[in-house]
ZADO-1210 file (C-alpha; in nm, 4 decimals, padded with zeros to 6 digits):
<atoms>
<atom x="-00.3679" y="02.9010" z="01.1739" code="UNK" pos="1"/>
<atom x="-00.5687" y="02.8501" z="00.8902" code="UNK" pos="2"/>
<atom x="-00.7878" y="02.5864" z="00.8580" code="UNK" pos="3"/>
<atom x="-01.0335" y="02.4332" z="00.5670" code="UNK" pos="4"/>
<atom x="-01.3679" y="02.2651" z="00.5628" code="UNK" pos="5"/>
<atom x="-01.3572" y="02.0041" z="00.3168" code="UNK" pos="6"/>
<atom x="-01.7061" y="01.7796" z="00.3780" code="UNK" pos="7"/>
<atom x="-01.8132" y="01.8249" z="00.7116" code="UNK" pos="8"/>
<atom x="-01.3894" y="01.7901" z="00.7900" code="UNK" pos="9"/>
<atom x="-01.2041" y="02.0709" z="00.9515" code="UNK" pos="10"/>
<atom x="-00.8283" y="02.0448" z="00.9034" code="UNK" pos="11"/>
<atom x="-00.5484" y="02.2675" z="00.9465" code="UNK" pos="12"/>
<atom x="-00.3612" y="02.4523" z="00.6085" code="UNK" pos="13"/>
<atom x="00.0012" y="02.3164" z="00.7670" code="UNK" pos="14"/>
<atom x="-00.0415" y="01.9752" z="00.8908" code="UNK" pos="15"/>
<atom x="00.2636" y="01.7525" z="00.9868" code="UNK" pos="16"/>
<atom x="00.3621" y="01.4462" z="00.7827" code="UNK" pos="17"/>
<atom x="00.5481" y="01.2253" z="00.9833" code="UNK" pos="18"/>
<atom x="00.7386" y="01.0091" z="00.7642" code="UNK" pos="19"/>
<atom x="01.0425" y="01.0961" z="00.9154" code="UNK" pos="20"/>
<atom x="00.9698" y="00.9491" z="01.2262" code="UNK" pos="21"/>
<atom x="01.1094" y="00.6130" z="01.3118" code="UNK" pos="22"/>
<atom x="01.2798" y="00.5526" z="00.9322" code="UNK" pos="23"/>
<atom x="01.6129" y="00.4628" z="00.8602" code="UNK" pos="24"/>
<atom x="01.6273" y="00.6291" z="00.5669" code="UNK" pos="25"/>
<atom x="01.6115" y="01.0098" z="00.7339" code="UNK" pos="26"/>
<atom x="01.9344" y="00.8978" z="00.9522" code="UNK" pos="27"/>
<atom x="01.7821" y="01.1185" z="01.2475" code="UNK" pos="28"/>
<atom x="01.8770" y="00.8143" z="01.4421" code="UNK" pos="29"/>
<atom x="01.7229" y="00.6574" z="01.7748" code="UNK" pos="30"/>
<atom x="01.6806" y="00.9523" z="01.9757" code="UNK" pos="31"/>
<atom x="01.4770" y="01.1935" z="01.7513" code="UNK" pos="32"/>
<atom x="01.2467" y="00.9024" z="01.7179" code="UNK" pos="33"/>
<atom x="01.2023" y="00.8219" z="02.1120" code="UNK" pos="34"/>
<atom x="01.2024" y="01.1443" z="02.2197" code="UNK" pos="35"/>
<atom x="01.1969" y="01.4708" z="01.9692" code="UNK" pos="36"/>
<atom x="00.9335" y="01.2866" z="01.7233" code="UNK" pos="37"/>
<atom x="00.6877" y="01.2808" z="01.9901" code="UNK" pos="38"/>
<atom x="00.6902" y="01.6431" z="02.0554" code="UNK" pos="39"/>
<atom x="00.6662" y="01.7293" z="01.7872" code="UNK" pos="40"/>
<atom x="00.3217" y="01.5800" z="01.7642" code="UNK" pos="41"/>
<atom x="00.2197" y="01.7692" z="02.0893" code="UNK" pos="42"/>
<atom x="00.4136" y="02.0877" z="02.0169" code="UNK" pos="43"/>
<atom x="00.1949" y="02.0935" z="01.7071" code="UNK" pos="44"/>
<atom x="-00.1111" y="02.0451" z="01.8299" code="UNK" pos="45"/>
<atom x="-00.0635" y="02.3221" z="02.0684" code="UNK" pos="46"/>
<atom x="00.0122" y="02.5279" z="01.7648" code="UNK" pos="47"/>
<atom x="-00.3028" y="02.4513" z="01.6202" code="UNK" pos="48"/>
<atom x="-00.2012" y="02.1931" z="01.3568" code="UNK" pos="49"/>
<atom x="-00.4245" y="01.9235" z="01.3561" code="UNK" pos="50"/>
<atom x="-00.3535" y="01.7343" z="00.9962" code="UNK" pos="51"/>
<atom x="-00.1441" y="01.4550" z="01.1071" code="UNK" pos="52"/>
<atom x="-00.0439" y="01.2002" z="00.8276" code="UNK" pos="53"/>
<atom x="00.1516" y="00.9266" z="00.8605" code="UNK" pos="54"/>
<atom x="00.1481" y="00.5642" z="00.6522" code="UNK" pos="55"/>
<atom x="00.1711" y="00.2075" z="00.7693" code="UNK" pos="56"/>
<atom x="00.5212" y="00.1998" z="00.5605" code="UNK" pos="57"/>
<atom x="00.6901" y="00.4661" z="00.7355" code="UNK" pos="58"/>
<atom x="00.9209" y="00.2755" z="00.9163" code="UNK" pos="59"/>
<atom x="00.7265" y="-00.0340" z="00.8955" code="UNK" pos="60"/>
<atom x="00.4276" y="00.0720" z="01.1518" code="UNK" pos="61"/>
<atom x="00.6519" y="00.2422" z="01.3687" code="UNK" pos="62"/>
<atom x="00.5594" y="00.5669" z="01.2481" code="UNK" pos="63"/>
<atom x="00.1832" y="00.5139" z="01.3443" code="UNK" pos="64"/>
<atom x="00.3273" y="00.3879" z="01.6655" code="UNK" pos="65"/>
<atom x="00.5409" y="00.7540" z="01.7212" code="UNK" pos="66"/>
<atom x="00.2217" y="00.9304" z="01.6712" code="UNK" pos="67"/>
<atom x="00.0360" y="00.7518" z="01.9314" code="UNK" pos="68"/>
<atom x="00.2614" y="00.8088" z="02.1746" code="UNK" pos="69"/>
<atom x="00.2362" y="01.1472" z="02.0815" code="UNK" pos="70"/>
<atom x="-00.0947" y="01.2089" z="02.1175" code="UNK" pos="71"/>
<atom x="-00.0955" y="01.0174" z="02.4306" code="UNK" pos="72"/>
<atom x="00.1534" y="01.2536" z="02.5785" code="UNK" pos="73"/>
<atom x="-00.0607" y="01.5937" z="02.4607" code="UNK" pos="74"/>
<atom x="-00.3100" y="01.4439" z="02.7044" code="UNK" pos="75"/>
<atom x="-00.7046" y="01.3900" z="02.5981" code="UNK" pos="76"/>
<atom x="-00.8100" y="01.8083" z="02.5050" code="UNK" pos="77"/>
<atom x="-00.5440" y="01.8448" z="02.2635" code="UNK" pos="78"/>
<atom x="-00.5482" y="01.5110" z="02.1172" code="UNK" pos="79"/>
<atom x="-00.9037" y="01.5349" z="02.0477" code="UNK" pos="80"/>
<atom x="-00.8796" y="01.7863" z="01.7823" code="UNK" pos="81"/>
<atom x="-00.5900" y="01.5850" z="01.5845" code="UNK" pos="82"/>
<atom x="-00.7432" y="01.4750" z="01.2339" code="UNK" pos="83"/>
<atom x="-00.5257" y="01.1376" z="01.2158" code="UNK" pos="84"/>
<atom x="-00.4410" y="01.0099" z="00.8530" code="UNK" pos="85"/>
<atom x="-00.2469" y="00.6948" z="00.7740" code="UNK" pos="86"/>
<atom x="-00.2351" y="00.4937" z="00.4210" code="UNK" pos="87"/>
<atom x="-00.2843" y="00.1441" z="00.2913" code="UNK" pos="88"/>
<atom x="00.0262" y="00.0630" z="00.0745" code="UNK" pos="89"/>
<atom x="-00.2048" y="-00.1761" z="-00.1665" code="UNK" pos="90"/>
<atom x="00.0130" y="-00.4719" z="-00.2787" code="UNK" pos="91"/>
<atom x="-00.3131" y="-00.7079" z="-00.2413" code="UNK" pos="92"/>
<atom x="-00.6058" y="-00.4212" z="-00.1815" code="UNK" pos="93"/>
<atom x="-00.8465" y="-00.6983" z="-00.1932" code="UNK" pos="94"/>
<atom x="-01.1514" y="-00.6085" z="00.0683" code="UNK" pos="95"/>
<atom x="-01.0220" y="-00.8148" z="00.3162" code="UNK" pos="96"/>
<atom x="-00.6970" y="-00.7618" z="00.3818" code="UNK" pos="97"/>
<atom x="-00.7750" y="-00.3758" z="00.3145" code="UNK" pos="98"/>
<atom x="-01.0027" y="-00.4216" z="00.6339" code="UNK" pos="99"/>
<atom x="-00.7261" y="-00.5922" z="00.8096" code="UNK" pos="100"/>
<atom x="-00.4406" y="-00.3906" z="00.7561" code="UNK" pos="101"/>
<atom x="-00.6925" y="-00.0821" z="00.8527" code="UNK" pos="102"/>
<atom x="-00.7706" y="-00.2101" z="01.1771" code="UNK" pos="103"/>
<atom x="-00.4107" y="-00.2995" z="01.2395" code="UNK" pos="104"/>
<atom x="-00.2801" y="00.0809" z="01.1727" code="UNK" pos="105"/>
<atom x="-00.6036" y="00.2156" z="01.4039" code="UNK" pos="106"/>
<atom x="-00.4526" y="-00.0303" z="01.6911" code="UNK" pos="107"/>
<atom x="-00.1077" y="00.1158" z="01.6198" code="UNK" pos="108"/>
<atom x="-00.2476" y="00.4677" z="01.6329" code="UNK" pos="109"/>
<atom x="-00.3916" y="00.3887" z="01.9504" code="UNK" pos="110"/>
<atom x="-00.7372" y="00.6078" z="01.7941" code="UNK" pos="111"/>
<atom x="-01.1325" y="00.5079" z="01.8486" code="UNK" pos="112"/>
<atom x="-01.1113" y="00.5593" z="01.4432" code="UNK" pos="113"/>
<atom x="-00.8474" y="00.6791" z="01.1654" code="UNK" pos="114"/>
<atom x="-00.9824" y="00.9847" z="01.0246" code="UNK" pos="115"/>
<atom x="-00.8609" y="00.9506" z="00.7128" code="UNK" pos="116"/>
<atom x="-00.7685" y="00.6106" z="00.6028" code="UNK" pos="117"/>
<atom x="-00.5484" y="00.6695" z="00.2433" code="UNK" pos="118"/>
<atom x="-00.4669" y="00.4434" z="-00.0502" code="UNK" pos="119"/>
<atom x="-00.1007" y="00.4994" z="-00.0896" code="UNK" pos="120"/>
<atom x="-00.0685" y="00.4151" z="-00.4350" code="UNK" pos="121"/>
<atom x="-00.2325" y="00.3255" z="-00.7426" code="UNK" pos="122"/>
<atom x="-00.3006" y="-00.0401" z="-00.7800" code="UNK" pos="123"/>
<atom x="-00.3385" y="-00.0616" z="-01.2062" code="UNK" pos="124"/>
<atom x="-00.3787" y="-00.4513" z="-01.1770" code="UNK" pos="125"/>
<atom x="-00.6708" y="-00.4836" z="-00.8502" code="UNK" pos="126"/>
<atom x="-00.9887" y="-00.3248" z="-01.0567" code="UNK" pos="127"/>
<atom x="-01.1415" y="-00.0178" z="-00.9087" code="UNK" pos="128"/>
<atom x="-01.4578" y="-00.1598" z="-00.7957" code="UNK" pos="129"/>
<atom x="-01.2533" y="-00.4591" z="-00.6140" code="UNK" pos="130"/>
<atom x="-01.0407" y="-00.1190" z="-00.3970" code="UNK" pos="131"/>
<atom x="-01.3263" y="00.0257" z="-00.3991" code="UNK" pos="132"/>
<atom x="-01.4988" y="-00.2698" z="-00.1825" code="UNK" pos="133"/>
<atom x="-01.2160" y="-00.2766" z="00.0781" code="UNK" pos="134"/>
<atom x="-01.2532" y="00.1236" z="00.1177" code="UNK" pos="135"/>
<atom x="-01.6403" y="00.0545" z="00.2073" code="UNK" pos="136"/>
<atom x="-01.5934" y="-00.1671" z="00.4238" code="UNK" pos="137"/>
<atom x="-01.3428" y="-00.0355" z="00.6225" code="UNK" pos="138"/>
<atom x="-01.6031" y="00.2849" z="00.6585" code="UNK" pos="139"/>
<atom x="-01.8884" y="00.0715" z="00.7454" code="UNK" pos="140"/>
<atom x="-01.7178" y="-00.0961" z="01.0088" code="UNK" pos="141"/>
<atom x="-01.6007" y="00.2189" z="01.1972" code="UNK" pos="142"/>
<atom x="-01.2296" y="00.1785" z="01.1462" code="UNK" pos="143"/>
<atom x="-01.2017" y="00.4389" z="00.9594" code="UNK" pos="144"/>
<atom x="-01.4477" y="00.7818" z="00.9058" code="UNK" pos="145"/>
<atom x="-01.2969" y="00.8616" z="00.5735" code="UNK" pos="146"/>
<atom x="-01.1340" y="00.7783" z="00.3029" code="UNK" pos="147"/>
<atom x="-00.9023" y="00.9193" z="00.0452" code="UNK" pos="148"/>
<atom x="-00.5894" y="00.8483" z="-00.1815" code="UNK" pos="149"/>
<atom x="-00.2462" y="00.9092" z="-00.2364" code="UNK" pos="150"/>
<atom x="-00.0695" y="00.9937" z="-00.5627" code="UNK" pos="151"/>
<atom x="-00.3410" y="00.9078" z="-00.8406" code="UNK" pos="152"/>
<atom x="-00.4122" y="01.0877" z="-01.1205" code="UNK" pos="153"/>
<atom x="-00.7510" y="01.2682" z="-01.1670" code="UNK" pos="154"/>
<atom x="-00.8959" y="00.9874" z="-01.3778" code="UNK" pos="155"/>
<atom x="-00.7909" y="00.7031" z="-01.1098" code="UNK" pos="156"/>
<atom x="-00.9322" y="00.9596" z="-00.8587" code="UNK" pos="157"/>
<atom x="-01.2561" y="00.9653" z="-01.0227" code="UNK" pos="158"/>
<atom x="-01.2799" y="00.6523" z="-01.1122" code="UNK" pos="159"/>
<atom x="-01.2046" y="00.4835" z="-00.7621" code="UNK" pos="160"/>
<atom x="-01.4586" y="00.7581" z="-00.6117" code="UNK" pos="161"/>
<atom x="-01.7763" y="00.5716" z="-00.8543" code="UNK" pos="162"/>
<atom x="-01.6955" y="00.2685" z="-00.7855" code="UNK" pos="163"/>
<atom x="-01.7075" y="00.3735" z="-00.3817" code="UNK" pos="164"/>
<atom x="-02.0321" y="00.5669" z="-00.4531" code="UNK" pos="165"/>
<atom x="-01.9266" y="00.7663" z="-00.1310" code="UNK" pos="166"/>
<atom x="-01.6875" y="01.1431" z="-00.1283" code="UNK" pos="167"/>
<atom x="-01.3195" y="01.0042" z="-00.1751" code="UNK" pos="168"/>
<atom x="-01.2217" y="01.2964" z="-00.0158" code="UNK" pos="169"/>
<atom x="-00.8774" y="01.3720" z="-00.0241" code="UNK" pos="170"/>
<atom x="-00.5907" y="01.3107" z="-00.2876" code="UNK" pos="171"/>
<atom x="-00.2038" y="01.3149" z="-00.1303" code="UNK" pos="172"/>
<atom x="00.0579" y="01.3940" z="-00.4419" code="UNK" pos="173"/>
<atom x="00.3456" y="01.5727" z="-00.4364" code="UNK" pos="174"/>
<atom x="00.3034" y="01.8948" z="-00.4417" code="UNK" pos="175"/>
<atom x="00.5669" y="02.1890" z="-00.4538" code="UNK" pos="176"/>
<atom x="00.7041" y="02.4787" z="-00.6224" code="UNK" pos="177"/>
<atom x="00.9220" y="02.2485" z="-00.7481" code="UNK" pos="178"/>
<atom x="00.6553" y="02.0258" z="-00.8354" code="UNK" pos="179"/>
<atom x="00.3736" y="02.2586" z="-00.9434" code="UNK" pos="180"/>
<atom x="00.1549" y="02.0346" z="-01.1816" code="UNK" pos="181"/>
<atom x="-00.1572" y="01.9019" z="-00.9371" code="UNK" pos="182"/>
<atom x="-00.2277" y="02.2833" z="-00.9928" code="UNK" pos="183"/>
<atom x="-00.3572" y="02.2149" z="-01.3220" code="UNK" pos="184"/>
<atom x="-00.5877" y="01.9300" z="-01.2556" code="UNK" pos="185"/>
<atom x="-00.6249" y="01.7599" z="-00.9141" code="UNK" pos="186"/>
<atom x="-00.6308" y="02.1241" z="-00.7438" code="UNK" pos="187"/>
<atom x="-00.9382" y="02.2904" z="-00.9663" code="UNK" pos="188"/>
<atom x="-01.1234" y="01.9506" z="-00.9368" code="UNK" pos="189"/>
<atom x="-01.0838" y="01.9268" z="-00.5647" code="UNK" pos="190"/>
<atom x="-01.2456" y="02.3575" z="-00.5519" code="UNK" pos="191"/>
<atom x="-01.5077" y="02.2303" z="-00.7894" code="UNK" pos="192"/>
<atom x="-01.5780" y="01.8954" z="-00.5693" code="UNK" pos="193"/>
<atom x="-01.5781" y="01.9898" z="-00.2356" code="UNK" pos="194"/>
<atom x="-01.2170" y="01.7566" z="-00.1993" code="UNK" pos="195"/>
<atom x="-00.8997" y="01.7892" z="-00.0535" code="UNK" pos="196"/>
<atom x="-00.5321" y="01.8146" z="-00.2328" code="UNK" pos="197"/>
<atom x="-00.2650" y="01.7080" z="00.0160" code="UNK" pos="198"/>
<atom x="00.0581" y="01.8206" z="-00.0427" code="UNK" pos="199"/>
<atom x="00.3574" y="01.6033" z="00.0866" code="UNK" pos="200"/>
<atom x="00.7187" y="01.7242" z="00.0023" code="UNK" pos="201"/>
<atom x="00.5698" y="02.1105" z="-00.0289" code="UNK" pos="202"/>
<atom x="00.9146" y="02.2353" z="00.0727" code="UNK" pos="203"/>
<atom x="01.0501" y="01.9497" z="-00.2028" code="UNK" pos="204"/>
<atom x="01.2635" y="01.7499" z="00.0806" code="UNK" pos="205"/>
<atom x="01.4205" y="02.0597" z="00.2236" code="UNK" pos="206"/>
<atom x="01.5713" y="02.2503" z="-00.1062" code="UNK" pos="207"/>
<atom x="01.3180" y="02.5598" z="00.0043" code="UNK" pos="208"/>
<atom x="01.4645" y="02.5145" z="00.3387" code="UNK" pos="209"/>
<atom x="01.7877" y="02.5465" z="00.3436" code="UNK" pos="210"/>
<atom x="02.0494" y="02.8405" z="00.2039" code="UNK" pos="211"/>
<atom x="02.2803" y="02.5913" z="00.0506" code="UNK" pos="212"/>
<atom x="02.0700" y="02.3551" z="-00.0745" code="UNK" pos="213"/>
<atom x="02.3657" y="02.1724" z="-00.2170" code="UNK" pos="214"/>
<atom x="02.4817" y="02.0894" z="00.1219" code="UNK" pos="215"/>
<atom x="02.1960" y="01.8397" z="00.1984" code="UNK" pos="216"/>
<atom x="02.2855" y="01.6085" z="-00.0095" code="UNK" pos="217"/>
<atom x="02.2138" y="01.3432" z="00.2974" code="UNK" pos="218"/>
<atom x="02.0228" y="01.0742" z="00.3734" code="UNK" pos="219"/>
<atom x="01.7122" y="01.0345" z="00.1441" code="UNK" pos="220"/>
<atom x="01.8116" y="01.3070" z="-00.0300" code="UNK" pos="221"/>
<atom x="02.1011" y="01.1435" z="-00.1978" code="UNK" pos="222"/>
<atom x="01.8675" y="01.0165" z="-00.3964" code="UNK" pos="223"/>
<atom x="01.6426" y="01.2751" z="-00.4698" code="UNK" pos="224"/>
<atom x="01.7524" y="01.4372" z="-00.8656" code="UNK" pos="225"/>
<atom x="01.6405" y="01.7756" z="-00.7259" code="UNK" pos="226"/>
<atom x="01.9523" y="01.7888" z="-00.5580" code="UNK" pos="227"/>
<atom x="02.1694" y="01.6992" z="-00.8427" code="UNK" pos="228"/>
<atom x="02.4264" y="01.9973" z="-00.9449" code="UNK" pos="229"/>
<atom x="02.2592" y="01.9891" z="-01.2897" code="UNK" pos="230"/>
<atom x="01.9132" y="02.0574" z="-01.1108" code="UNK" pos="231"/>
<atom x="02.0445" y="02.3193" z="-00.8423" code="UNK" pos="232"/>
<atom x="02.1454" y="02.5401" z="-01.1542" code="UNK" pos="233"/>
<atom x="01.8405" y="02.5390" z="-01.3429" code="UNK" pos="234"/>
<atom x="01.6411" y="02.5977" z="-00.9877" code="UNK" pos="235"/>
<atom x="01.8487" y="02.9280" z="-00.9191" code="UNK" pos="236"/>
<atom x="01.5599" y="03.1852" z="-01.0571" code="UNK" pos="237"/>
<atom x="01.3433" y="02.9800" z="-00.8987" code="UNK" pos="238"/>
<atom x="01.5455" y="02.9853" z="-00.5358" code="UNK" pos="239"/>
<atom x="01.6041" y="03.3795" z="-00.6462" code="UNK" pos="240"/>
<atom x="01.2592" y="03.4807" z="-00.6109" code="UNK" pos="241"/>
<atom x="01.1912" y="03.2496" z="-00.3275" code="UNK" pos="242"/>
<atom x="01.4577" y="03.4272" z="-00.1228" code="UNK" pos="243"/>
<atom x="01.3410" y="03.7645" z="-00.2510" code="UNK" pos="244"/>
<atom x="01.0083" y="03.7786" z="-00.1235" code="UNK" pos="245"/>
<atom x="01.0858" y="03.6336" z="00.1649" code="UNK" pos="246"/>
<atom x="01.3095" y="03.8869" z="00.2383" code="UNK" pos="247"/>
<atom x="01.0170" y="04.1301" z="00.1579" code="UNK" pos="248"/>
<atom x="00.7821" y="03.9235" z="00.4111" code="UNK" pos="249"/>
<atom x="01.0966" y="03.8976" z="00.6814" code="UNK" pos="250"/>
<atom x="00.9986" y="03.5496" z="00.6222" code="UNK" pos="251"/>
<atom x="01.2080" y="03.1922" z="00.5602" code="UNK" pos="252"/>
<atom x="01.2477" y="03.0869" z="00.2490" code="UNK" pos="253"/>
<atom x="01.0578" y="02.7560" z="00.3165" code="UNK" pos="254"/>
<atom x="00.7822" y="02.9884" z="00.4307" code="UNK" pos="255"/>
<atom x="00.7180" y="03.1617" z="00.1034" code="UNK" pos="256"/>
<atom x="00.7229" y="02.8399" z="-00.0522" code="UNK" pos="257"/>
<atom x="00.4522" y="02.6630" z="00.1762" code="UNK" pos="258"/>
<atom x="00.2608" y="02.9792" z="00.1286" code="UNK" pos="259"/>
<atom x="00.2557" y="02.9527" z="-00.2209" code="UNK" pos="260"/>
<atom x="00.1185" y="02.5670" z="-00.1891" code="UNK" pos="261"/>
<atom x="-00.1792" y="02.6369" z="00.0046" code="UNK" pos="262"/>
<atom x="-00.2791" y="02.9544" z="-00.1314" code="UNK" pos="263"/>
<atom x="-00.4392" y="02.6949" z="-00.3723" code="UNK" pos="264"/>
<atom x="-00.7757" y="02.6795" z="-00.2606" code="UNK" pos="265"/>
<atom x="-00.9047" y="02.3535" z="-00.0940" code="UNK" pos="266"/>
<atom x="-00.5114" y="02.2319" z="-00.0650" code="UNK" pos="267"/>
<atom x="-00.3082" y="02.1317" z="00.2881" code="UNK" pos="268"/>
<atom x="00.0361" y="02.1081" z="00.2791" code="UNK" pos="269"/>
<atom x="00.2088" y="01.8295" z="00.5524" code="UNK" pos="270"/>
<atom x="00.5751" y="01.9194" z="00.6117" code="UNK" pos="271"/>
<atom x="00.8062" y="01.6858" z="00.7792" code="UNK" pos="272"/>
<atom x="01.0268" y="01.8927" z="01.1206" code="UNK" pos="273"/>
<atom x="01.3110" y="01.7599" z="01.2342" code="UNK" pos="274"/>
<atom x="01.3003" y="02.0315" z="01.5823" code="UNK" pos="275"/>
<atom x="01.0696" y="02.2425" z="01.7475" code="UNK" pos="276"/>
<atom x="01.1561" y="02.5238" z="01.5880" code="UNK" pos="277"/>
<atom x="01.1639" y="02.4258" z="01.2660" code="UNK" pos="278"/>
<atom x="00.7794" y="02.3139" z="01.2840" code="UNK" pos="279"/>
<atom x="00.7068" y="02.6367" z="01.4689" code="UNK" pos="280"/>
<atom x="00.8080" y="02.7980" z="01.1767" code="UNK" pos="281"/>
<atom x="00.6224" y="02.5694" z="00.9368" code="UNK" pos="282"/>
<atom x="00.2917" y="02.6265" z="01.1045" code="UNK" pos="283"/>
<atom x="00.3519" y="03.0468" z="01.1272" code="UNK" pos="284"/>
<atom x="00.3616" y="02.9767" z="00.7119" code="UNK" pos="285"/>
<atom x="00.0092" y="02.9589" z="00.7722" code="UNK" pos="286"/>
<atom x="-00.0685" y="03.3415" z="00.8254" code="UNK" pos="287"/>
<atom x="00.1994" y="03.4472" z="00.5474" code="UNK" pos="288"/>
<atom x="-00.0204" y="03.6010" z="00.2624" code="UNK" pos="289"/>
<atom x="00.1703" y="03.6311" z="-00.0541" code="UNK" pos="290"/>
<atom x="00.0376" y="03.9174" z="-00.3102" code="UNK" pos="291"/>
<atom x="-00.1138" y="03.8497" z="-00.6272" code="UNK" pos="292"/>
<atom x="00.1652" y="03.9402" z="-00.8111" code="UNK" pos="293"/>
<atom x="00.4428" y="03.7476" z="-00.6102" code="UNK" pos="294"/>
<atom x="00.2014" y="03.4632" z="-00.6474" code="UNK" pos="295"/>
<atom x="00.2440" y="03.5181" z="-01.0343" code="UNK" pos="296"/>
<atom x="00.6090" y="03.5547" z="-01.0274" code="UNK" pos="297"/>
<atom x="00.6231" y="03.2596" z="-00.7663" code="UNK" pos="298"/>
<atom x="00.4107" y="03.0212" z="-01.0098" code="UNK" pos="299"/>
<atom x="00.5980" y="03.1331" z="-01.3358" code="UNK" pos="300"/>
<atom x="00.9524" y="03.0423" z="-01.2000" code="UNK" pos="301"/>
<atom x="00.7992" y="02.7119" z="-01.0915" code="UNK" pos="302"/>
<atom x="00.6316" y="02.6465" z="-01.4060" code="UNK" pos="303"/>
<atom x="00.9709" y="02.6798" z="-01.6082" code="UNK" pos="304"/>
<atom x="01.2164" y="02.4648" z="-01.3639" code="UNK" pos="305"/>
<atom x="00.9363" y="02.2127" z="-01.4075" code="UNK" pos="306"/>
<atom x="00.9204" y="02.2363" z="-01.7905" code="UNK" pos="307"/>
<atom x="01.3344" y="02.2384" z="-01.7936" code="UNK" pos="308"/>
<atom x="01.2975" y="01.9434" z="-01.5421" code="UNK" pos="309"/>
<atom x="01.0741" y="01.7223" z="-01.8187" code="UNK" pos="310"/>
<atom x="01.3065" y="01.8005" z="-02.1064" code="UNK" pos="311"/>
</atoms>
């Protein structure tokens, strides 16, 4: 596994985003989230996987609820080297409530402290320095070690991370070959920084995962316009080269493409799994090295099905 220090934190490249677990809107139904869900948290932290990222809104706290019992059940060694991140979604992210709705996700997580306590999204009417308030005092009072946000732009990112005065140390965006742009920005300011990029959807809700990507078209993803027919066609070069190397690599497709997300430097990528296998094979992505030049070809392909996406 491979693992990066990002301010005194040690997390794992391939972390495990859980917002799968416990929602309706994934349609894995009762007994994924009772019994599968939770093994998966243990099966990955005997892999070595130790990102764990979940979000009070995932399934309305249930998610942070899953995880618990899945740490609980990986006993007291392995759960002590999970890094444990949930997010704030900030309707009202006055200091407050931010303090209250922290301490109510670290009693659902069942954890001393959340390691990484997230804004969710950007809140353009709360000012900065009002967020920025709630995030301090939600580290001073131990409920959280650090802090970091969730789909901002660099400016918001920078701006939120003054007001604190203190390292807002990560930044979760979506993040993809199929959604390549935090490359530009978010990824060279987190090498220069000494931050974090988190990548959720890095396999872009499963059309790097699957050979017929057309044949997903289920649950969530009904909704998603990746999955549109008009999409799928312009995405073929892209899904070409994908398959290509990985064929070179004797590697899954989904593996070239979470290889290509955290080959960025200072970036974690946190696939969902649906089985055992399927997260086994996530976290091997971790020791795939892609060569400069299918890096190049890998990046250009993505680069034009996101321009032809923005048209």
């Amino acid at each position: 596994m491979k693992y990066l220090e990002i301010d005194g934190v040690r997390v794992s490249a391939i972390g495990l985003g859980t917002w799968q677990f416990g929602s309706r809107e994934w349609g894995y139904g009762d007994a994924y989230a009772a019994h599968q869900a939770p093994a998966l948290v243990r099966r990955a932290l005997e892999l070595g996987v130790t990102l764990i990222d979940t979000a009070e809104m995932y399934a309305f706290g249930e998610s942070e609820r899953i995880v618990a019992r899945g740490l609980a059940a990986s006993g007291p060694d392995l759960a002590a080297g999970a890094f444990v991140a949930t997010k704030l979604f900030p309707i009202l992210p006055l200091p407050s409530i931010v303090a209250t709705r922290a301490a109510g996700s670290r009693d659902r997580l069942e954890v001393a402290a959340i390691d990484l306590y997230q804004l969710h999204w950007p809140n353009p009417i709360v000012p900065a320095r009002t967020q920025a308030a709630g995030l301090r005092r939600v580290l001073d009072a131990g409920i959280a070690r650090h802090v970091g946000v969730s789909n901002y732009g660099l400016g918001r990112w920078r701006a939120l991370e003054a007001a604190l005065r203190r390292p807002i140390i990560s930044n979760q965006v979506r993040f993809s070959l199929a959604s390549p742009s935090p490359r530009w920005d978010l990824v060279p300011y987190a090498a220069e920084r000494g931050r974090l990029v988190i990548a959720y959807s890095p396999l872009a809700q499963g059309l790097f995962a699957a050979d017929d990507p057309a044949g997903r078209r289920s649950g969530i993803r009904r909704m998603n316009p990746l999955f549109r027919d008009a999409a799928l066609h312009r995405a073929r070069p892209l899904l070409a080269a994908v398959r290509e190397i990985a064929a070179a690599h004797r590697a899954t497709p989904a593996q070239v493409a979470l290889a290509w997300v955290i080959a960025h430097p200072n970036t974690a990528a946190i696939p969902g799994a649906r089985s055992l296998e399927q997260l086994e094979q996530n976290a091997a992505a971790a020791d795939l090295v892609l060569t400069p030049d299918e890096r190049v070809w890998l990046t250009g392909e993505a680069e034009r099905f996101d321009a032809a996406q923005r048209l």
